[in-house]
Structure formats: structure tokens, C-alpha cells
LUMPANU-728811 format. One record per residue (C-alpha): residue in three letters; x, y, z. Coordinates in nm, 3 decimals. Each point is the difference from the previous one (the first is absolute). Layout:
REM residues N
<kemar r="ala" u="X" v="Y" w="Z"/>
...
This chain:
REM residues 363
<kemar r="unk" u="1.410" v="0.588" w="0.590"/>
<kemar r="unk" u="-0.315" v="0.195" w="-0.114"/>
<kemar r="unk" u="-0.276" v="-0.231" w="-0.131"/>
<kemar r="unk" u="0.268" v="-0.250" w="0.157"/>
<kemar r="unk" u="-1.724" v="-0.190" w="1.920"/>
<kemar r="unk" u="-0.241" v="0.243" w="-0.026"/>
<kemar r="unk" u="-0.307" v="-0.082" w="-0.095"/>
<kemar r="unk" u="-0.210" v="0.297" w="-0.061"/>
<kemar r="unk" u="-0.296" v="-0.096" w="-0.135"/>
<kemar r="unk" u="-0.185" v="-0.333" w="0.025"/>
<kemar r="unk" u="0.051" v="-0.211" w="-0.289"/>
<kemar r="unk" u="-0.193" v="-0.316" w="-0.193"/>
<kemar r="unk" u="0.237" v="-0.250" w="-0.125"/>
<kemar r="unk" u="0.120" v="0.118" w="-0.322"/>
<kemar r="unk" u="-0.017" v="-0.202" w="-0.331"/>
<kemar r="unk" u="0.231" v="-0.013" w="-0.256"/>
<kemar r="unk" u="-0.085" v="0.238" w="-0.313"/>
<kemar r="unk" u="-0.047" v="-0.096" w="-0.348"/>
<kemar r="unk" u="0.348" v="-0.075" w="-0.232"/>
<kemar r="unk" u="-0.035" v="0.344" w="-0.149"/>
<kemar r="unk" u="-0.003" v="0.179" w="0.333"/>
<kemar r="unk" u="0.362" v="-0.019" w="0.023"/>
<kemar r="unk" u="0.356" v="-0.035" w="-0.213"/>
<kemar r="unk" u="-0.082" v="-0.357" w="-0.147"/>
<kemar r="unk" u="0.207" v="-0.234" w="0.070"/>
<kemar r="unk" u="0.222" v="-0.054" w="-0.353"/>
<kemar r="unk" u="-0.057" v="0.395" w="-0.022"/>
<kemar r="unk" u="-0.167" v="-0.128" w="-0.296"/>
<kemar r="unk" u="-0.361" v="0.234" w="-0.045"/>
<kemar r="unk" u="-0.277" v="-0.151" w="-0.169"/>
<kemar r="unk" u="-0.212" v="0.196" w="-0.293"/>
<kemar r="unk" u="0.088" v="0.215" w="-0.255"/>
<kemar r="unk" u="0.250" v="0.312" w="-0.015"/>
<kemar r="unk" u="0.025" v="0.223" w="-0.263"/>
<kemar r="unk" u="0.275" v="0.070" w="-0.242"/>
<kemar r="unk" u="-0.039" v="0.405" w="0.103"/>
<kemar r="unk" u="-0.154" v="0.143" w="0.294"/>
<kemar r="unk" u="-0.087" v="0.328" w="0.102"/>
<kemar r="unk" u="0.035" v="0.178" w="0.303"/>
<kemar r="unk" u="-0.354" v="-0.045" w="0.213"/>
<kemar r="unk" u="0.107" v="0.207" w="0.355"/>
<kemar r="unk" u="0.301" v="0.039" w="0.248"/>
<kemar r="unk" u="-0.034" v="0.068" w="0.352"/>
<kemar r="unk" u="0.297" v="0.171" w="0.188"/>
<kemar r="unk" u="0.079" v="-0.072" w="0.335"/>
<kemar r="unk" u="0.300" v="0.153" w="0.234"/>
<kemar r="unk" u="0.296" v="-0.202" w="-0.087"/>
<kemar r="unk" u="0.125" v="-0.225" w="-0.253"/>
<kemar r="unk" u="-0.268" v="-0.297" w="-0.078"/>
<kemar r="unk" u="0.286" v="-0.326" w="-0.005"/>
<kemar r="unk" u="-0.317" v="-0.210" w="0.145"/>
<kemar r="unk" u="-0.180" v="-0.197" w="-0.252"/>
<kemar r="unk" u="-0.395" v="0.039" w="-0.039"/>
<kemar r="unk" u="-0.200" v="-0.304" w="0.053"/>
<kemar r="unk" u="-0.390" v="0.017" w="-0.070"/>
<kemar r="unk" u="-0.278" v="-0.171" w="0.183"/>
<kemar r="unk" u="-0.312" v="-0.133" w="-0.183"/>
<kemar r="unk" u="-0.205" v="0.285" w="0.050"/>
<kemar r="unk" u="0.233" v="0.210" w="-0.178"/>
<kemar r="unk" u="0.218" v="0.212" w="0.251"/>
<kemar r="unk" u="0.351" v="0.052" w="-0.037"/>
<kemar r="unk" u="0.202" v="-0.035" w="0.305"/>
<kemar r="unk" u="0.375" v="0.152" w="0.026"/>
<kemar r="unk" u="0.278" v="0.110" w="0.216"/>
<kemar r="unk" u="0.189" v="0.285" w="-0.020"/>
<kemar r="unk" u="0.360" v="0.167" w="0.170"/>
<kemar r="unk" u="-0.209" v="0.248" w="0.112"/>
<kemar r="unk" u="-0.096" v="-0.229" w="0.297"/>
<kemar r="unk" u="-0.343" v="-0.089" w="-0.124"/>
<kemar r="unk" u="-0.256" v="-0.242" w="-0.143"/>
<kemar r="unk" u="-0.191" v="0.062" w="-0.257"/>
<kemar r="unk" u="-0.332" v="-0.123" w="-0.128"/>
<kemar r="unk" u="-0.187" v="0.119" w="-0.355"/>
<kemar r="unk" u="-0.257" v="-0.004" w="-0.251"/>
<kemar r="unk" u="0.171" v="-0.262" w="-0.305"/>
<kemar r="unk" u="-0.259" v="0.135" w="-0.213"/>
<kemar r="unk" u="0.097" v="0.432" w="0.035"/>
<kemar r="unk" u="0.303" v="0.036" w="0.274"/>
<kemar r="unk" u="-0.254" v="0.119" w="0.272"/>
<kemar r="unk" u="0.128" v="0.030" w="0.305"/>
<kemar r="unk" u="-0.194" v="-0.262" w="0.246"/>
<kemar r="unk" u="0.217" v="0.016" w="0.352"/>
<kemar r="unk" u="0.358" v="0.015" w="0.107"/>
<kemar r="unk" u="0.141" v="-0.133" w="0.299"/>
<kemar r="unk" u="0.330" v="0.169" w="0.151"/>
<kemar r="unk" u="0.271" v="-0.260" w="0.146"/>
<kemar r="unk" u="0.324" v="0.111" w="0.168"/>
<kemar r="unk" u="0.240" v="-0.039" w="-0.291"/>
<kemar r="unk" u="0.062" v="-0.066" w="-0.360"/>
<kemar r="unk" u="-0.249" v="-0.285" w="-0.196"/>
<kemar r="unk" u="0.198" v="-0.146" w="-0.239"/>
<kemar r="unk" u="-0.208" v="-0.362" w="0.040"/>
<kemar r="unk" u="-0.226" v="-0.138" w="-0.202"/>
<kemar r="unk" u="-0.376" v="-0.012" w="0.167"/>
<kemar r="unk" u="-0.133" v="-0.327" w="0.003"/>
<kemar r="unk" u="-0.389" v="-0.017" w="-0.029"/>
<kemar r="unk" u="-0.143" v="-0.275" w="0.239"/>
<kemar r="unk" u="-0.380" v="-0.006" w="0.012"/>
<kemar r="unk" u="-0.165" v="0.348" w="0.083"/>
<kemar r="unk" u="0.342" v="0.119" w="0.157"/>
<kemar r="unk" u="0.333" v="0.088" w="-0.146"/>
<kemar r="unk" u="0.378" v="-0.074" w="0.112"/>
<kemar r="unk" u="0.266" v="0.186" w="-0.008"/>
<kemar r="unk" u="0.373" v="0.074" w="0.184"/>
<kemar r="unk" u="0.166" v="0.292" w="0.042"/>
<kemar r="unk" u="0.321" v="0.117" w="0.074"/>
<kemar r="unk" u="-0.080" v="0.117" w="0.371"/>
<kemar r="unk" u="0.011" v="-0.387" w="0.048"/>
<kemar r="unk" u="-0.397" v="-0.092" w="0.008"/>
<kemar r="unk" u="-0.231" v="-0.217" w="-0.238"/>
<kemar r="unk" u="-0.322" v="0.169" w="0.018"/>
<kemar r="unk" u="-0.322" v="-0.134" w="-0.101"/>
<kemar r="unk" u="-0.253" v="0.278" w="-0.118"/>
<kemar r="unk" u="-0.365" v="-0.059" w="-0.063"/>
<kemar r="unk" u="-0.017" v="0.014" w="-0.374"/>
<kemar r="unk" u="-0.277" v="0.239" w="-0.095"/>
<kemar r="unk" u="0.085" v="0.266" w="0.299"/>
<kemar r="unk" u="0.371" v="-0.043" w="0.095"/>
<kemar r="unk" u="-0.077" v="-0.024" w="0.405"/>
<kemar r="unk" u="0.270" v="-0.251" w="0.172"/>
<kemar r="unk" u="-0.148" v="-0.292" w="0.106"/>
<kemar r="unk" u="0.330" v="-0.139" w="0.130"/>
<kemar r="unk" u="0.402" v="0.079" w="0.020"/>
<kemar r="unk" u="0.285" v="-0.244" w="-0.007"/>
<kemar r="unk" u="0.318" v="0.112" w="0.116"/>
<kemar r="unk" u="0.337" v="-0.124" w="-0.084"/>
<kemar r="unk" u="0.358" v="0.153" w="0.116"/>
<kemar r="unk" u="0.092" v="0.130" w="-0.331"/>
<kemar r="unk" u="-0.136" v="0.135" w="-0.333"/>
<kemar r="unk" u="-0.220" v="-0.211" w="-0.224"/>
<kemar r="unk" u="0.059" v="0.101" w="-0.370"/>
<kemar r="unk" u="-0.141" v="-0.334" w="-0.176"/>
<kemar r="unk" u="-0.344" v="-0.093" w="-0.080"/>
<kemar r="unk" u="-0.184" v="-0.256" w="0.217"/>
<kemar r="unk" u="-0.177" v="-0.298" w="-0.123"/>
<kemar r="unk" u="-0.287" v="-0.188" w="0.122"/>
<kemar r="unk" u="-0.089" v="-0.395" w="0.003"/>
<kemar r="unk" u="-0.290" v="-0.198" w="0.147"/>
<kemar r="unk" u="0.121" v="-0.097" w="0.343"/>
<kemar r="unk" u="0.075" v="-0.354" w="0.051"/>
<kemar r="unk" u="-0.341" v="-0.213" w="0.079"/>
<kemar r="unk" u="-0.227" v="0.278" w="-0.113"/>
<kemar r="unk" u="0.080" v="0.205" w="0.289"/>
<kemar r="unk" u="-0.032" v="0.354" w="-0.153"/>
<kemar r="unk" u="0.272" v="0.156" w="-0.203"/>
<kemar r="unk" u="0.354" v="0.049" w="0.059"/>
<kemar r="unk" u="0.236" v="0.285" w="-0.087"/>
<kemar r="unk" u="0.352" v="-0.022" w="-0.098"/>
<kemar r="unk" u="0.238" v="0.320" w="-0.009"/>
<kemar r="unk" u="0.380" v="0.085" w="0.024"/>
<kemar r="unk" u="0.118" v="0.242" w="0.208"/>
<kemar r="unk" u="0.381" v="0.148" w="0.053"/>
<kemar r="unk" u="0.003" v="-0.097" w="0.344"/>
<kemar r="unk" u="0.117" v="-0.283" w="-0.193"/>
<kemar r="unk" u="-0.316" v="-0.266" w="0.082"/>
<kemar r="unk" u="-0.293" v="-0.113" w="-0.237"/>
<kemar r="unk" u="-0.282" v="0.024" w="0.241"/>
<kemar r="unk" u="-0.367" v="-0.170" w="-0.046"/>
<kemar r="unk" u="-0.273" v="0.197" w="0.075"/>
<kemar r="unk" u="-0.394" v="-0.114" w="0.119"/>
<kemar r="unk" u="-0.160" v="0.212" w="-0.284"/>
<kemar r="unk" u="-0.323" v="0.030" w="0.161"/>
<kemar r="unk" u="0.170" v="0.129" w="0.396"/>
<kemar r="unk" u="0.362" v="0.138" w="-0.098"/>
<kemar r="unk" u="0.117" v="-0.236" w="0.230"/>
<kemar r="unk" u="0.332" v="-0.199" w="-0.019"/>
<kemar r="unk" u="-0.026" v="-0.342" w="-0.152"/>
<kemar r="unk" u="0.405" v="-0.084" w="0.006"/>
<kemar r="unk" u="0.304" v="0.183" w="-0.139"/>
<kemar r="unk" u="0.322" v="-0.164" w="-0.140"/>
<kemar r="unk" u="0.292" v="0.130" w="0.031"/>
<kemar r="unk" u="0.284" v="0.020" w="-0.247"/>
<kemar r="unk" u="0.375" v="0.166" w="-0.030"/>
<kemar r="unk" u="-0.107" v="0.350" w="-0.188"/>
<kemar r="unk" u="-0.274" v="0.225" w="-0.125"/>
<kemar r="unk" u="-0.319" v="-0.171" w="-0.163"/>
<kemar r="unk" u="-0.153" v="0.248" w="-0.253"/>
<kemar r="unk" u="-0.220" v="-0.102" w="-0.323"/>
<kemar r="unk" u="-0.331" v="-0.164" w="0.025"/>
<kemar r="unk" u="0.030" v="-0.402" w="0.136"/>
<kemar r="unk" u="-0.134" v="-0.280" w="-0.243"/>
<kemar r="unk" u="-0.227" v="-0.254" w="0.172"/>
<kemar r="unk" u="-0.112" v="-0.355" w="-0.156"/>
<kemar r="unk" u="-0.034" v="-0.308" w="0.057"/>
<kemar r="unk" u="-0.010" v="0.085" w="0.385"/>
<kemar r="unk" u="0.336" v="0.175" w="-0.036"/>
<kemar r="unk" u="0.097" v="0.372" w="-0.005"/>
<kemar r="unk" u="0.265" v="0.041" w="-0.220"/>
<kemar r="unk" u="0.244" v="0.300" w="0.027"/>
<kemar r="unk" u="0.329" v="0.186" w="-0.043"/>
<kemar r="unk" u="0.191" v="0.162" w="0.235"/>
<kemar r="unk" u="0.314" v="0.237" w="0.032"/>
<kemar r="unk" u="0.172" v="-0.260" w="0.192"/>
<kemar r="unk" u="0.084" v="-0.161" w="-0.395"/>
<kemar r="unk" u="-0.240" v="-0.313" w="0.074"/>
<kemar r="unk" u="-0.326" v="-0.059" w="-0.162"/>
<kemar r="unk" u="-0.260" v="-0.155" w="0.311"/>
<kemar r="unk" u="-0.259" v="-0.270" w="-0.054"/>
<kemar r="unk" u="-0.177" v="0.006" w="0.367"/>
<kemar r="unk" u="-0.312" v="-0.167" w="0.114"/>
<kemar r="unk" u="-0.292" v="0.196" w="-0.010"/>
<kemar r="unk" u="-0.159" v="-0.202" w="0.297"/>
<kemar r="unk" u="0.217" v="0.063" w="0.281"/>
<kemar r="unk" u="0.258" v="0.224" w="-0.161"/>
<kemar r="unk" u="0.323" v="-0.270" w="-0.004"/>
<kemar r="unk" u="0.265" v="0.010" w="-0.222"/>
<kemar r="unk" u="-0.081" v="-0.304" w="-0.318"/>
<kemar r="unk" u="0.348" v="0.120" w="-0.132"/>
<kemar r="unk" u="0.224" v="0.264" w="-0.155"/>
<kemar r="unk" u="0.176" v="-0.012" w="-0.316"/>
<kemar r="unk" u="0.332" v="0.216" w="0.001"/>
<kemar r="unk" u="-0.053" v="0.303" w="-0.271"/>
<kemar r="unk" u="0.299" v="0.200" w="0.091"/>
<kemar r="unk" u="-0.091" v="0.307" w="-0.050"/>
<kemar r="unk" u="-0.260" v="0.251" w="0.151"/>
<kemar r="unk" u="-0.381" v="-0.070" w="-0.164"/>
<kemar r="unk" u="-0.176" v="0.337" w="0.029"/>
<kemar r="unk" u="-0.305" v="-0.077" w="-0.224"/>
<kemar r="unk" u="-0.254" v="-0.271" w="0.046"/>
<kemar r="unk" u="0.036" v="-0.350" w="-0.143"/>
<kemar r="unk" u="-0.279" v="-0.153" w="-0.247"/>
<kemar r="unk" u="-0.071" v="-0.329" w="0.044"/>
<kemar r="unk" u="-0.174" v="-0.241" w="-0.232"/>
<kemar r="unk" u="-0.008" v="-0.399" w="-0.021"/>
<kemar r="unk" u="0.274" v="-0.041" w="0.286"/>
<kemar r="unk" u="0.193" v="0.233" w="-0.148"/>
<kemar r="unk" u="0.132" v="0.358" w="0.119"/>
<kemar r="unk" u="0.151" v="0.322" w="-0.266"/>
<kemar r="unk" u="0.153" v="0.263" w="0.194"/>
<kemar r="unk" u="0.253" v="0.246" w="-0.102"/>
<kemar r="unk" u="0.274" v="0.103" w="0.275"/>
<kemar r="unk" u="0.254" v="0.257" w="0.055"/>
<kemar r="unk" u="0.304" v="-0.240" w="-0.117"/>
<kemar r="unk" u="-0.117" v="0.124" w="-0.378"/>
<kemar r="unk" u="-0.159" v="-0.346" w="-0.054"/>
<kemar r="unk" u="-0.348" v="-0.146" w="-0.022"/>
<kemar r="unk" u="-0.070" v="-0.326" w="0.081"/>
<kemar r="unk" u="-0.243" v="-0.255" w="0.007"/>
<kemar r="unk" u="-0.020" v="-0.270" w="0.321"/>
<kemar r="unk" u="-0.179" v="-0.292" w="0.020"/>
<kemar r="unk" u="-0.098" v="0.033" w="0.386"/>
<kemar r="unk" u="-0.125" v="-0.377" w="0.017"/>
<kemar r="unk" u="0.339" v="-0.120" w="-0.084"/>
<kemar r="unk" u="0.216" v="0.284" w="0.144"/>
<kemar r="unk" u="0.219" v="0.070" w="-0.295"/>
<kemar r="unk" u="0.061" v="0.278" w="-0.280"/>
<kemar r="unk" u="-0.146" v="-0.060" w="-0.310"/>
<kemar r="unk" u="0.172" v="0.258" w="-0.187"/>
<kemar r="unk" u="0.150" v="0.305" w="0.017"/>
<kemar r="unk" u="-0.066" v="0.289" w="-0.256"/>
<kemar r="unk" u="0.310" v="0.297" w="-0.010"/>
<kemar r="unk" u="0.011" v="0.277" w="-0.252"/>
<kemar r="unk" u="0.202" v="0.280" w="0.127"/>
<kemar r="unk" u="0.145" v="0.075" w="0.374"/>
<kemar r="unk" u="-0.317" v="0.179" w="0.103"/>
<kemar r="unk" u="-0.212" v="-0.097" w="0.322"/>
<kemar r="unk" u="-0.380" v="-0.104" w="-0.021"/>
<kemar r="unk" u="-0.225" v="0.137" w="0.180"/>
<kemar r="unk" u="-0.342" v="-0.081" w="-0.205"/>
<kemar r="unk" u="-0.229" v="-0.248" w="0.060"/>
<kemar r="unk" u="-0.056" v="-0.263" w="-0.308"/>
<kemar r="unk" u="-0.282" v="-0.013" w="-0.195"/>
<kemar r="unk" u="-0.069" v="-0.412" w="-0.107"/>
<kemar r="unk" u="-0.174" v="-0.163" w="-0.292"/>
<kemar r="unk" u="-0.006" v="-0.324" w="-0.148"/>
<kemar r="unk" u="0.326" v="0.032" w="-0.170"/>
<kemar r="unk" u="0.114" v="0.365" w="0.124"/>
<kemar r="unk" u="0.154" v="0.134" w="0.290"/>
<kemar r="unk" u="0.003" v="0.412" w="-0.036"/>
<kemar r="unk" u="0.235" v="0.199" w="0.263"/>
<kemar r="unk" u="0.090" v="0.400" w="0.015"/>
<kemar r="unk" u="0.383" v="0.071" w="0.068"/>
<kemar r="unk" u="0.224" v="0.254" w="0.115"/>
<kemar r="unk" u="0.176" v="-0.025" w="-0.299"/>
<kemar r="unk" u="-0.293" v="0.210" w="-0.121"/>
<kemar r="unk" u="-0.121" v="-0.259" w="-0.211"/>
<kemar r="unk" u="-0.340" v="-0.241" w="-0.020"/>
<kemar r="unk" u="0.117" v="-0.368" w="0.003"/>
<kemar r="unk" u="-0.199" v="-0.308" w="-0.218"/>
<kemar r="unk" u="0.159" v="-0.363" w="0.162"/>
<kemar r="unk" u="-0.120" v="-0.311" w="-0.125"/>
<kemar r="unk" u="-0.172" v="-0.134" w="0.252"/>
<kemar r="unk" u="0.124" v="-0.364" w="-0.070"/>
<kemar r="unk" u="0.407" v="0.079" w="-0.055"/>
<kemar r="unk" u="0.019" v="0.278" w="0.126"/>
<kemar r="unk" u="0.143" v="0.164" w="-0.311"/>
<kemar r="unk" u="-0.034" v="0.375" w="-0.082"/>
<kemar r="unk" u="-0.321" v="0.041" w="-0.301"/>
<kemar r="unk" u="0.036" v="0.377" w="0.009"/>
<kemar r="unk" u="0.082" v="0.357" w="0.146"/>
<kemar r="unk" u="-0.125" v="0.282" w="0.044"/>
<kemar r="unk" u="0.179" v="0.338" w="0.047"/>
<kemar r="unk" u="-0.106" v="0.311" w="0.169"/>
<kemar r="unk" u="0.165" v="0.294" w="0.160"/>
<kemar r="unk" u="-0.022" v="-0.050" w="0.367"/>
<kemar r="unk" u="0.004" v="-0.339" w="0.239"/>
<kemar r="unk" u="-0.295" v="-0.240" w="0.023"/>
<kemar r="unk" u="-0.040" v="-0.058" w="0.344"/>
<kemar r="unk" u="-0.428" v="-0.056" w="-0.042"/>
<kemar r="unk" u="-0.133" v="-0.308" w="-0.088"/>
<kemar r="unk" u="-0.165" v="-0.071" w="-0.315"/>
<kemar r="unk" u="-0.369" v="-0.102" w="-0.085"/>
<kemar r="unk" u="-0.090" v="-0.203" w="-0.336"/>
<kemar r="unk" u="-0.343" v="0.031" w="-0.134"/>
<kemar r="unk" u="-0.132" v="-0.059" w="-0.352"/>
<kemar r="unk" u="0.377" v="-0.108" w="-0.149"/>
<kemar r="unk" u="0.141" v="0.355" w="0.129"/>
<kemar r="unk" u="0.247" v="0.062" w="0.267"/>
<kemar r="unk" u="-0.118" v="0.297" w="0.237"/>
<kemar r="unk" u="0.337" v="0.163" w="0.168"/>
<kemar r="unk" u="0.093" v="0.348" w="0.153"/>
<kemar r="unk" u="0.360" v="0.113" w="-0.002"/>
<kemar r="unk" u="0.223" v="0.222" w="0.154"/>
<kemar r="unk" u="0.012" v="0.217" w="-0.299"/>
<kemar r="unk" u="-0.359" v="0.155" w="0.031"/>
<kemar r="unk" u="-0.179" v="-0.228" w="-0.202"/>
<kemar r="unk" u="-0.281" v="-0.231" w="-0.012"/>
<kemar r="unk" u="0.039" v="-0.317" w="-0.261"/>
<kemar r="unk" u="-0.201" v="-0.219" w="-0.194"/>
<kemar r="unk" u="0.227" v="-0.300" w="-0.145"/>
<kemar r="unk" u="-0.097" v="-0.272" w="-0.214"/>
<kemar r="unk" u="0.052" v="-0.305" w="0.176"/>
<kemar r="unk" u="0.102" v="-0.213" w="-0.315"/>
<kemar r="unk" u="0.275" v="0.261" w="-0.102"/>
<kemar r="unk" u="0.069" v="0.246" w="0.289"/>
<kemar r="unk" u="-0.091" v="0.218" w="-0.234"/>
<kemar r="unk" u="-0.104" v="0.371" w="0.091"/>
<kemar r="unk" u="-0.396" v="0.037" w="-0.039"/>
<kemar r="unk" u="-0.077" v="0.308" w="0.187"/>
<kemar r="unk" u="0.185" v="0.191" w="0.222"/>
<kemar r="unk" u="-0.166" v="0.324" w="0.213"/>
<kemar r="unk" u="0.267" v="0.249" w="0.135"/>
<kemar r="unk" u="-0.080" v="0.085" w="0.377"/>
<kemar r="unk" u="0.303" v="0.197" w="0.034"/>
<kemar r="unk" u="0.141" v="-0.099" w="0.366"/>
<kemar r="unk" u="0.077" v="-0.365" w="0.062"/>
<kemar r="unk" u="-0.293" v="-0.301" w="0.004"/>
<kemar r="unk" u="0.123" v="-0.234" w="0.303"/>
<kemar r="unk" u="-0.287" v="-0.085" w="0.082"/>
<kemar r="unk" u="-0.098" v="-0.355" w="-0.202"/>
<kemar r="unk" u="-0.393" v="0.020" w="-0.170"/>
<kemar r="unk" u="-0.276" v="-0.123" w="0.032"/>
<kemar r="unk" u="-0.238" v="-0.137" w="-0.286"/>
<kemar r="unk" u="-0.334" v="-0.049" w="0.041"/>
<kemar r="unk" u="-0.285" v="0.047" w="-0.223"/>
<kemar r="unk" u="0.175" v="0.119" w="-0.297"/>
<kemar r="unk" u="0.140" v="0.273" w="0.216"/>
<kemar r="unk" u="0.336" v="0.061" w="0.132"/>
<kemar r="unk" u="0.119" v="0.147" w="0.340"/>
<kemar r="unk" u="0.346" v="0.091" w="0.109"/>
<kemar r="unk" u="0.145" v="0.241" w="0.274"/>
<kemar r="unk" u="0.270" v="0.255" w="-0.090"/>
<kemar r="unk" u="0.264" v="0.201" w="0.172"/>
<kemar r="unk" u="-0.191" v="0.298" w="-0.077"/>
<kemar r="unk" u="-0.252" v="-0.080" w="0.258"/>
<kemar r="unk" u="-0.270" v="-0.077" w="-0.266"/>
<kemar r="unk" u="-0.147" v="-0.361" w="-0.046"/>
<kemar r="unk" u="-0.138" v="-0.009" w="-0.359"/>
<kemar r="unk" u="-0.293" v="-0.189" w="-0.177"/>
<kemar r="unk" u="0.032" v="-0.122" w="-0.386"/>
<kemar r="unk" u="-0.276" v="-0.095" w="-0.191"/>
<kemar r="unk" u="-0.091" v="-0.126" w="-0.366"/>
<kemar r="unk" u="-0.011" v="0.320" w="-0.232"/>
């Protein structure tokens, strides 16, 4: 399924960035976006960009691409600041953490880069790829910060952020790949083995699984005890992990999930294979609306300013009204957008399969 200790350098303890650093949490961007945008810069790389750019607060872009490297830019032009070559594909999401940035690749490692000049200070192996993002959490009793990452060696694995070195690992029955939730002292996750995992972030132990049933290749969002997660059994569904039950269950047409949810007060927003964008009340799980394109959804969407920000299969770049599902804006890339975006700023970021990540910006 695609998208389904070294330390080199001395290293401070590293804090965790500010909210806009990263993916937030409901994939729900604060500011304003623009009804139209304009093209601002793209930067190619070597391979097809299915990683998802994350920006730090100093404005650099960081990305992955299956050309076997990371990359860092300029948000502002597209400039070129470093790269760093792995030994495989990047397909992760980075995750910022302080002055360094985390990311997996395929040849099995988490890296962590120094932010501004892309030397290692540290490698974590694992005994298989790692195609999901990490995430990071302050470590139990203020000890430094934690990270949390999947890999197909089928084992979510806890990482000391600040010396690469292994915290714990927990084991489960089949690949781990999209980025781990954490709350509440709890990393939340979905795994191939068709159970979502609630595990202690302390010491790594198992709090409990709830049976899904099918493989979960994206990332679950949780909010308010509460986790939305679409799955491969052409279903999303929302769990209520204190409890250990199913909520509800959302089907449309028999076509797998592989997105990760976008959450609101009232809205749960999901990509599908059945090449469509998906609006579930959040409450009843009942459809609101649809949205069709040409090719599958398989990134995961960003809201900002009432608008739905979504790539597709079919070579296209969306802007959706998040009232209607409406089309907005659309920007034709011409090979297919995998990769989900990132909004920040009034800008948005996405990788393509053309080996360009692109910038948008306000006319």
C-alpha cells in the first residue's frame, strides 16, 4: 500500500514549535484565504512531491520528495535554502520541532535535520519504511519532547526528540502508516492490522483497541474524545476512544479512504477514492454534500476562511466553499496533486507528481 542511534551532532533539548509550524491539529488554518489566487513560484525537485510542506515560523518550507531528498525553501520566492539526500523515497510529512525538523523515509530512518542548514543531528532506524508523518508531544513530567511515528515494520515507535534515542515501541499485527494523534496523554492511531490504537504515551502500553475492520491508511483526527478516520472498508467513522465504541459510520459508494479528515464544529471533511470530496455532519454522521472531480482523493484536506483546500488525482488544485461544496477556484497542474496542502499566511502549498511543489497567493 503506497501512502499505506546515531547521534551526529550535539543537540539542546528541543521545544515544541508554535501551532502554525505544523498541519494543525483539526487541519483547520487560521486567517484569511482568498476566493482566487495566483501562482507566486514552484520549485521542482527529482521525483514526484506526494510529501506535504509544513512551514516553520521563520518562513521556510520544508518537503520531501521520491527523489530521495529533503527539501528546505524560501516561503516568500521558492529559493532554494539546502537539501539533504536520504536513501529512498520521502513521501512523509516533516514535522518541525524547535530549530530542527523530522522526517521518515522510505530507507527505514526518521531523521532529524537542523532547520536552517539541513546537517543531521541524529538518525533513528526502524526495520522497515516509514511513509507517515511523525508527531511530537511534551514528554511526560516536562522531560523534553517526545516523538511518535509509524513505521511498516509494523511498530509505532517513540522517539527522545532532542537524542534520536528510543523511548518505547508498541507493537501491533500490520503496517502503521499516517501521522499518530496524541492527547490527553494518549497517542491515538490506525493501523493496517483493521484496529484503531489508543496507547499510553508514558510508557508505551496498550489503553485499548477498538476493532475497525478494515485497513486505516490515513491519520485519525481527534477532538473532544472523539476520533474521524476514513478506512479502506469504503467507510468513515467516528469512535469515541474513551468509551471504546463506534459512533457512526458514514458509506457513500464501495470506494476505500485513504484521506485524512478535516474537523470543525459541526463538519467532518474527507477525500475518497471514489474521486469525490465528502461533507459529514459531524454530529449524525449524515452526508451534507459532495464533491466530484476526475481522479481519486487520496490527500487530505485543509479548511481556511469557509473554503475547502483539496488536490486530486485529476491534475487539479481546488478551492470549495465549505457551506455548499461548491467549486470556488480550481488551478490545473496537469499531473496528479497527492500531496495534501498546506495553508499558511494566505498562501497555499502542495506537492505534485510532476516533481514541482507550488506556492498560491492572493492576486
Amino acid at each position: 500500500m503506497k501512502n499505506l542511534l546515531l547521534p551526529l551532532l550535539t543537540a539542546s533539548v528541543l521545544l515544541l514549535p508554535p501551532a502554525e509550524a505544523n498541519p494543525p491539529r483539526l487541519r483547520v488554518a487560521p486567517g484569511k484565504l482568498a476566493d482566487k489566487l495566483r501562482l507566486a513560484w514552484r520549485f521542482k525537485t527529482g521525483g514526484p512531491v506526494t510529501s506535504s510542506p509544513v512551514v516553520d515560523g521563520v518562513g521556510r518550507v520544508f518537503f520531501g520528495s521520491e527523489d530521495g531528498s529533503v527539501y528546505c525553501v524560501r516561503r516568500a520566492d521558492g529559493k532554494r535554502l539546502w537539501a539533504f539526500k536520504t536513501g529512498d523515497a520521502v513521501e512523509a510529512t516533516p514535522r518541525v520541532v524547535g530549530s530542527a525538523v523530522v522526517v521518515g523515509s522510505a530507507d527505514g530512518t526518521l531523521y532529524c535535520l537542523d532547520a536552517a542548514t539541513g546537517r543531521p543531528r541524529w538518525r533513528y532506524k526502524t526495520e522497515d519504511k516509514i511513509l507517515g508523518g511523525a508527531n511530537a508531544a511534551p514528554a511526560p513530567g516536562g522531560r523534553g519532547t517526545w516523538l511518535v511515528v509509524g513505521s511498516y515494520d509494523n511498530r509505532l515507535h517513540c522517539v527522545d526528540a532532542a537524542t534520536g534515542k528510543a523511548v518505547w515501541t508498541y507493537e501491533t499485527d500490520n503496517y502503521v502508516n499516517g501521522t499518530p494523534a496524541v492527547a490527553g496523554g494518549r497517542v491515538i492511531f490506525g493501523g493496517c492490522d483493521g484496529l484503531l490504537h489508543v496507547v499510553s504515551l508514558k510508557d508505551g502500553k496498550r489503553v485499548r483497541v477498538l476493532e475497525v475492520g478494515q485497513y486505516v491508511a490515513g491519520g485519525a483526527t481527534l477532538d473532544k474524545g472523539r476520533a474521524y478516520l476514513g478506512h479502506y472498508g469504503n467507510a468513515v467513522v467516528c469512535a469515541d476512544v474513551d468509551a471504546g465504541r463506534i459512533v457512526w459510520t458514514y458509506r457513500d459508494r464501495g470506494f476505500p479512504y485513504f484521506s485524512t479528515p478535516a474537523v470543525t464544529a459541526d463538519r467532518v471533511v474527507i477525500g475518497g477514492r471514489d474521486r469525490q470530496v465528502h461533507c459529514i455532519d459531524r454530529a449524525s454522521g449524515k452526508g451534507i454534500w459532495t464533491f466530484r472531480t476526475r481522479g481519486k482523493v487520496d490527500g487530505s484536506p485543509v479548511l481556511c476562511d469557509g473554503k475547502v483546500v483539496i488536490g486530486s488525482e485529476d491534475g487539479r488544485l481546488y478551492l470549495l466553499g465549505l457551506a455548499d461544496g461548491k467549486e470556488r477556484w480550481s488551478y490545473t497542474i496537469g499531473r496528479p496533486v497527492m500531496s495534501s496542502p498546506c495553508v499558511t499566511g494566505g498562501r497555499v502549498l502542495v506537492g505534485a507528481d510532476d516533481g514541482y511543489v507550488y506556492a498560491f497567493a492572493s492576486p
